[in-house]
C-alpha positions as CSV (number, residue, x, y, z in Angstrom):
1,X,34.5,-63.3,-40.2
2,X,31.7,-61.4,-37.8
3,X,31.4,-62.2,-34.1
4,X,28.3,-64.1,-33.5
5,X,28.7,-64.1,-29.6
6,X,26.5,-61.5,-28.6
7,X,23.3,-63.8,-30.3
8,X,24.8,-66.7,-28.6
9,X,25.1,-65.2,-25.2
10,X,21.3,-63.7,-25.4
11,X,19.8,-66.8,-26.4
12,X,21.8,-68.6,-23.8
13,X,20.6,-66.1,-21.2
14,X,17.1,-66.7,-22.0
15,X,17.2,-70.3,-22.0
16,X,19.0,-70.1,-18.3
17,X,16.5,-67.4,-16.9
18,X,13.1,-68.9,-18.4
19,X,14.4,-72.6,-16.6
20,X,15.9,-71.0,-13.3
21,X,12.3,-69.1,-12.9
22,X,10.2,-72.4,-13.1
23,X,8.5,-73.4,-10.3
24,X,6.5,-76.4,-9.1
25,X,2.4,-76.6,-9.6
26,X,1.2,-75.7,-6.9
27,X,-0.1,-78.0,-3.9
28,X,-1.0,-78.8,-0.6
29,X,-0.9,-82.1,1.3
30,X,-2.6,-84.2,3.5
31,X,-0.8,-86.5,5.4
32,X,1.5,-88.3,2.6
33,X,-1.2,-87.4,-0.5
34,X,-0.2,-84.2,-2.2
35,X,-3.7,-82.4,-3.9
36,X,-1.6,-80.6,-6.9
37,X,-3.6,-78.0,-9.3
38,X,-4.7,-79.7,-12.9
39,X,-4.0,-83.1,-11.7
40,X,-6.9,-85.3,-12.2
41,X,-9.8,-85.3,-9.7
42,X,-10.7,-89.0,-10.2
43,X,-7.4,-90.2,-9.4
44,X,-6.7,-87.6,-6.2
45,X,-10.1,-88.8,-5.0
46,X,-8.7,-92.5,-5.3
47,X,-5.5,-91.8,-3.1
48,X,-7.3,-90.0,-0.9
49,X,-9.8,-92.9,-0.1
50,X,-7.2,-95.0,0.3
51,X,-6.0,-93.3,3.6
52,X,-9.2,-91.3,5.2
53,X,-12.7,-92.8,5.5
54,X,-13.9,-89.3,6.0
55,X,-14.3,-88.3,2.0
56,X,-17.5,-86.4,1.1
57,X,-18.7,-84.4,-1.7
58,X,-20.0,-81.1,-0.2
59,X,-22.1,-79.6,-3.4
60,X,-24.2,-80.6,-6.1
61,X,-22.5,-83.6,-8.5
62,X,-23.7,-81.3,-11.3
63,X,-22.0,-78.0,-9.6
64,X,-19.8,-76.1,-12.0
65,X,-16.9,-76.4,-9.1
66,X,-17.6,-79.4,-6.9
67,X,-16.3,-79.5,-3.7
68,X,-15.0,-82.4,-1.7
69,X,-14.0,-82.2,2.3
70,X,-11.5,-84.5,3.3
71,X,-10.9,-85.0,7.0
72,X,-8.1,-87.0,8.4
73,X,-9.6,-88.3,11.9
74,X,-13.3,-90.5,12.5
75,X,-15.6,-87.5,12.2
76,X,-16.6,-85.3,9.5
77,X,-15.0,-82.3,10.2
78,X,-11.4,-83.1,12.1
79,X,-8.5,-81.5,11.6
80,X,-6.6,-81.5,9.9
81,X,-8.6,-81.3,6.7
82,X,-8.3,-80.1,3.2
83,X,-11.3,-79.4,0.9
84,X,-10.7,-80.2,-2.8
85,X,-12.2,-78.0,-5.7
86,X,-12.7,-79.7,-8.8
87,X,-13.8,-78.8,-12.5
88,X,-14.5,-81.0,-15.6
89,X,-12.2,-84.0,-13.5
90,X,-9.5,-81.5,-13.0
91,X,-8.4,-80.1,-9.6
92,X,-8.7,-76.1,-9.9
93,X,-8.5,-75.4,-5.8
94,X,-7.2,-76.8,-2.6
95,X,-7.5,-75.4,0.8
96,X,-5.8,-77.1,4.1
97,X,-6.8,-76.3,7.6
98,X,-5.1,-76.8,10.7
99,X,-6.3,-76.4,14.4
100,X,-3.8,-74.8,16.3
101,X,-3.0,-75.5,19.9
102,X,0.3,-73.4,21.0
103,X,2.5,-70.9,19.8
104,X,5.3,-73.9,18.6
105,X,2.6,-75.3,16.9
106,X,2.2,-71.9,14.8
107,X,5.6,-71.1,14.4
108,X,6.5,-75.0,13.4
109,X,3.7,-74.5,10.3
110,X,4.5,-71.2,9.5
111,X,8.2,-72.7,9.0
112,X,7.1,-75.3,7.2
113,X,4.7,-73.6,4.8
114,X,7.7,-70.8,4.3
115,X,10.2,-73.6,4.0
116,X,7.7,-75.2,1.1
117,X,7.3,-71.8,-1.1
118,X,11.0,-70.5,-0.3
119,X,12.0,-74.1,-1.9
120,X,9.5,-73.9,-4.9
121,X,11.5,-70.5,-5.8
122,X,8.5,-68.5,-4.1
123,X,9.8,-65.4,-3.0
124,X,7.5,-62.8,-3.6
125,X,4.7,-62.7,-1.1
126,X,1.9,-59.7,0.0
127,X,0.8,-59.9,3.8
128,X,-2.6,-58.8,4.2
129,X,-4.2,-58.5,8.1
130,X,-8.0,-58.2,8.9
131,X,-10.1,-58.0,11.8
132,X,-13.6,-58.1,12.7
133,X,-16.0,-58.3,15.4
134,X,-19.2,-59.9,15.9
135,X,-21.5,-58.8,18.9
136,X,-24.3,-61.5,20.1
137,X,-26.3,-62.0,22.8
138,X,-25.6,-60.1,26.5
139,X,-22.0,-61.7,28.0
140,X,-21.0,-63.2,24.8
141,X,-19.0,-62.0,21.6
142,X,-16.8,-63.0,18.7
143,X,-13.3,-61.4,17.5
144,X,-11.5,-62.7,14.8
145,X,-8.3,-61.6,13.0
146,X,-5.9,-62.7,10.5
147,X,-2.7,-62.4,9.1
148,X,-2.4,-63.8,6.0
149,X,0.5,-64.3,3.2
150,X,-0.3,-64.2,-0.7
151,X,2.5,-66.1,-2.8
152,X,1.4,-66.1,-6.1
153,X,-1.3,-68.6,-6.6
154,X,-0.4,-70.2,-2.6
155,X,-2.4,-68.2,0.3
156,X,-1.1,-69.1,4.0
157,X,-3.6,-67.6,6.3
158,X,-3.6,-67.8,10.3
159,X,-6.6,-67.2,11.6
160,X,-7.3,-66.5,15.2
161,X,-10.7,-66.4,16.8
162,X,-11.2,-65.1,20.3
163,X,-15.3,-64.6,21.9
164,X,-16.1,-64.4,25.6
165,X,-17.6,-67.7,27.3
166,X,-20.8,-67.0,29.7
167,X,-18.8,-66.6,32.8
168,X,-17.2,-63.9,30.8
169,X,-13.6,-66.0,30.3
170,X,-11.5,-65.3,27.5
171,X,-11.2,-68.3,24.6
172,X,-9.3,-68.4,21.6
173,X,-8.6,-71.0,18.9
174,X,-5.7,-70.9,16.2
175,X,-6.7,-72.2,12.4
176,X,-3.8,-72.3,10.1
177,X,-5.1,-72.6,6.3
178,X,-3.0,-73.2,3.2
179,X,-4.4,-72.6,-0.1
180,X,-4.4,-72.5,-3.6
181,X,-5.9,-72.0,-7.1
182,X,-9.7,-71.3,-7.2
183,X,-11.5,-71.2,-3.6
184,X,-15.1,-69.8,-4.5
185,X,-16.2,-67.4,-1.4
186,X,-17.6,-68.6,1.2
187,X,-21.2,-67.1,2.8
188,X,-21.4,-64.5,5.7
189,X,-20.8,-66.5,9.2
190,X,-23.9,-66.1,11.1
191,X,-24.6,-66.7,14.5
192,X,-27.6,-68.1,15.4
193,X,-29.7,-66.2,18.7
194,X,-30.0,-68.0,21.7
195,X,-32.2,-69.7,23.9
Protein backbone atom coordinates (compact mmCIF):
# COMPACT_ATOMS: atom_id res chain seq x y z
CA UNK A 1 0.00 0.00 0.00
CA UNK A 2 1.57 3.67 -0.95
CA UNK A 3 1.69 6.54 1.64
CA UNK A 4 -0.76 9.15 0.64
CA UNK A 5 0.35 11.56 3.48
CA UNK A 6 2.43 13.84 1.72
CA UNK A 7 -1.01 14.89 -0.66
CA UNK A 8 -2.92 14.99 2.53
CA UNK A 9 -0.56 17.24 4.35
CA UNK A 10 -0.27 19.75 1.25
CA UNK A 11 -3.79 20.10 0.75
CA UNK A 12 -4.34 20.46 4.44
CA UNK A 13 -1.63 23.23 4.39
CA UNK A 14 -3.33 25.12 1.85
CA UNK A 15 -6.67 24.95 3.15
CA UNK A 16 -5.06 26.39 6.70
CA UNK A 17 -2.93 29.14 5.03
CA UNK A 18 -5.63 30.49 2.37
CA UNK A 19 -8.21 30.73 5.71
CA UNK A 20 -5.49 32.06 8.30
CA UNK A 21 -4.62 34.90 5.45
CA UNK A 22 -8.32 36.20 5.19
CA UNK A 23 -9.01 39.40 6.33
CA UNK A 24 -12.03 41.55 6.90
CA UNK A 25 -13.45 44.09 3.95
CA UNK A 26 -12.30 46.85 4.62
CA UNK A 27 -14.11 49.88 6.53
CA UNK A 28 -14.19 52.88 8.38
CA UNK A 29 -16.76 54.11 10.96
CA UNK A 30 -18.67 56.85 12.08
CA UNK A 31 -19.79 56.88 15.35
CA UNK A 32 -21.56 53.24 15.64
CA UNK A 33 -22.22 52.93 11.54
CA UNK A 34 -19.45 51.06 9.92
CA UNK A 35 -19.16 52.32 5.84
CA UNK A 36 -17.67 48.78 4.60
CA UNK A 37 -16.37 48.47 0.70
CA UNK A 38 -19.09 46.72 -1.75
CA UNK A 39 -21.76 46.96 0.75
CA UNK A 40 -24.73 48.68 -0.67
CA UNK A 41 -24.96 52.50 -0.91
CA UNK A 42 -28.77 52.67 -0.46
CA UNK A 43 -28.76 50.91 2.72
CA UNK A 44 -25.39 52.72 4.27
CA UNK A 45 -27.05 55.97 3.24
CA UNK A 46 -30.25 54.74 5.34
CA UNK A 47 -28.16 54.01 8.62
CA UNK A 48 -26.39 56.95 8.21
CA UNK A 49 -29.58 59.22 8.15
CA UNK A 50 -30.75 57.60 10.90
CA UNK A 51 -28.03 59.10 13.27
CA UNK A 52 -26.66 62.54 11.52
CA UNK A 53 -28.90 65.17 9.94
CA UNK A 54 -25.85 66.46 8.14
CA UNK A 55 -26.03 63.87 4.91
CA UNK A 56 -25.34 65.52 1.53
CA UNK A 57 -24.53 64.42 -1.91
CA UNK A 58 -21.46 66.41 -2.94
CA UNK A 59 -21.41 65.65 -7.02
CA UNK A 60 -23.58 65.23 -9.79
CA UNK A 61 -26.54 62.28 -9.10
CA UNK A 62 -25.44 61.11 -12.61
CA UNK A 63 -21.47 61.27 -11.60
CA UNK A 64 -19.71 58.01 -12.36
CA UNK A 65 -18.42 58.00 -8.53
CA UNK A 66 -20.87 59.99 -6.38
CA UNK A 67 -19.82 61.39 -3.40
CA UNK A 68 -21.68 61.89 -0.16
CA UNK A 69 -20.24 63.99 3.00
CA UNK A 70 -21.39 62.93 6.23
CA UNK A 71 -20.77 65.08 9.18
CA UNK A 72 -21.55 64.14 12.69
CA UNK A 73 -22.27 67.68 14.45
CA UNK A 74 -25.21 70.58 13.28
CA UNK A 75 -23.12 72.09 10.48
CA UNK A 76 -21.99 70.88 7.20
CA UNK A 77 -18.58 70.29 7.62
CA UNK A 78 -17.94 69.17 11.55
CA UNK A 79 -15.76 66.79 12.51
CA UNK A 80 -15.69 64.19 12.64
CA UNK A 81 -16.82 63.37 9.16
CA UNK A 82 -16.46 60.69 6.61
CA UNK A 83 -17.21 61.15 2.79
CA UNK A 84 -18.73 58.15 1.12
CA UNK A 85 -17.77 57.14 -2.58
CA UNK A 86 -20.32 55.21 -4.34
CA UNK A 87 -20.67 53.40 -7.82
CA UNK A 88 -23.72 51.63 -9.54
CA UNK A 89 -25.36 51.42 -5.45
CA UNK A 90 -22.11 49.97 -4.36
CA UNK A 91 -19.71 51.58 -1.84
CA UNK A 92 -16.13 51.67 -3.73
CA UNK A 93 -14.37 54.53 -1.18
CA UNK A 94 -14.58 55.82 2.29
CA UNK A 95 -12.44 58.49 3.84
CA UNK A 96 -12.80 59.56 7.75
CA UNK A 97 -11.42 62.81 9.13
CA UNK A 98 -10.64 63.78 12.43
CA UNK A 99 -9.72 67.32 13.89
CA UNK A 100 -7.04 66.93 16.18
CA UNK A 101 -6.65 68.86 19.37
CA UNK A 102 -3.50 67.34 21.49
CA UNK A 103 -0.83 65.03 21.25
CA UNK A 104 -3.15 62.23 23.38
CA UNK A 105 -5.65 62.81 21.01
CA UNK A 106 -3.12 61.68 18.07
CA UNK A 107 -1.57 59.05 19.80
CA UNK A 108 -5.20 57.65 21.13
CA UNK A 109 -6.22 57.36 17.07
CA UNK A 110 -3.12 56.29 15.83
CA UNK A 111 -3.65 53.37 18.53
CA UNK A 112 -6.84 52.73 17.58
CA UNK A 113 -6.44 52.78 13.81
CA UNK A 114 -3.24 50.34 14.39
CA UNK A 115 -5.22 48.32 16.87
CA UNK A 116 -8.04 47.98 13.95
CA UNK A 117 -5.61 46.76 10.98
CA UNK A 118 -3.16 44.81 13.41
CA UNK A 119 -6.65 42.87 14.36
CA UNK A 120 -7.87 42.51 10.72
CA UNK A 121 -4.37 40.48 10.14
CA UNK A 122 -2.88 43.88 8.59
CA UNK A 123 0.54 43.80 9.03
CA UNK A 124 2.21 45.01 6.22
CA UNK A 125 2.15 48.80 5.91
CA UNK A 126 4.46 51.58 3.66
CA UNK A 127 4.94 55.04 5.56
CA UNK A 128 5.14 57.72 3.16
CA UNK A 129 5.91 61.56 4.56
CA UNK A 130 5.39 64.92 2.45
CA UNK A 131 5.68 68.40 2.97
CA UNK A 132 4.88 71.48 1.25
CA UNK A 133 4.73 75.10 1.50
CA UNK A 134 2.47 77.72 0.35
CA UNK A 135 3.58 81.47 0.40
CA UNK A 136 0.66 84.26 0.37
CA UNK A 137 0.31 87.60 0.96
CA UNK A 138 3.18 89.72 3.22
CA UNK A 139 3.03 88.24 7.05
CA UNK A 140 1.14 85.27 6.19
CA UNK A 141 1.96 81.51 5.01
CA UNK A 142 0.98 77.91 4.90
CA UNK A 143 3.09 74.65 5.81
CA UNK A 144 1.67 71.47 5.74
CA UNK A 145 3.18 67.97 6.22
CA UNK A 146 2.10 64.47 6.52
CA UNK A 147 2.96 61.20 7.58
CA UNK A 148 0.96 58.74 6.34
CA UNK A 149 0.62 54.74 6.59
CA UNK A 150 -0.55 52.55 3.42
CA UNK A 151 -2.03 49.05 4.66
CA UNK A 152 -3.11 47.41 1.68
CA UNK A 153 -6.37 48.94 0.54
CA UNK A 154 -6.55 51.15 4.27
CA UNK A 155 -4.54 54.64 4.18
CA UNK A 156 -4.13 56.40 7.84
CA UNK A 157 -2.86 59.83 7.14
CA UNK A 158 -2.01 62.62 9.90
CA UNK A 159 -1.92 65.70 8.51
CA UNK A 160 -0.62 68.76 10.12
CA UNK A 161 -0.99 72.29 8.93
CA UNK A 162 0.87 75.09 10.38
CA UNK A 163 0.68 79.12 8.61
CA UNK A 164 1.54 82.39 10.40
CA UNK A 165 -1.48 84.57 11.77
CA UNK A 166 -1.13 88.51 10.98
CA UNK A 167 0.60 89.28 14.17
CA UNK A 168 3.00 86.79 12.88
CA UNK A 169 1.90 83.93 15.76
CA UNK A 170 2.41 80.47 14.99
CA UNK A 171 -0.95 78.16 14.40
CA UNK A 172 -1.29 74.68 13.73
CA UNK A 173 -4.23 72.19 13.37
CA UNK A 174 -4.00 68.29 13.46
CA UNK A 175 -6.37 66.24 10.80
CA UNK A 176 -6.25 62.56 11.23
CA UNK A 177 -7.83 60.72 8.00
CA UNK A 178 -8.57 57.06 7.60
CA UNK A 179 -9.25 55.71 4.27
CA UNK A 180 -10.05 53.21 1.93
CA UNK A 181 -10.84 51.82 -1.56
CA UNK A 182 -11.28 54.39 -4.46
CA UNK A 183 -10.79 58.23 -3.18
CA UNK A 184 -10.67 60.08 -6.72
CA UNK A 185 -7.97 63.16 -6.33
CA UNK A 186 -8.79 65.95 -5.06
CA UNK A 187 -8.06 69.69 -6.92
CA UNK A 188 -4.97 71.94 -6.13
CA UNK A 189 -5.75 73.96 -2.72
CA UNK A 190 -5.72 77.48 -3.61
CA UNK A 191 -5.65 80.38 -1.62
CA UNK A 192 -7.60 83.13 -2.47
CA UNK A 193 -5.58 86.97 -2.45
CA UNK A 194 -6.54 89.29 0.02
CA UNK A 195 -8.22 92.37 0.66
Amino acid sequence: MKNSSPILFVSLSVCCLSAYAQVSMPSVSLGPIKITLGAPEDKTLAQLRQLYQNVNLETDPGAPIRQWVVASGKERYSSPKVDVYAKNNRIVGAEYSQDIVSTDDAFDALFALSSKLSDEGRKTCQISTWTGYMPAQPGLSLNKASVALECGAYQITLLRNQFKDYNGQLVSGYILFESCGAIPAQPALTLPPLP
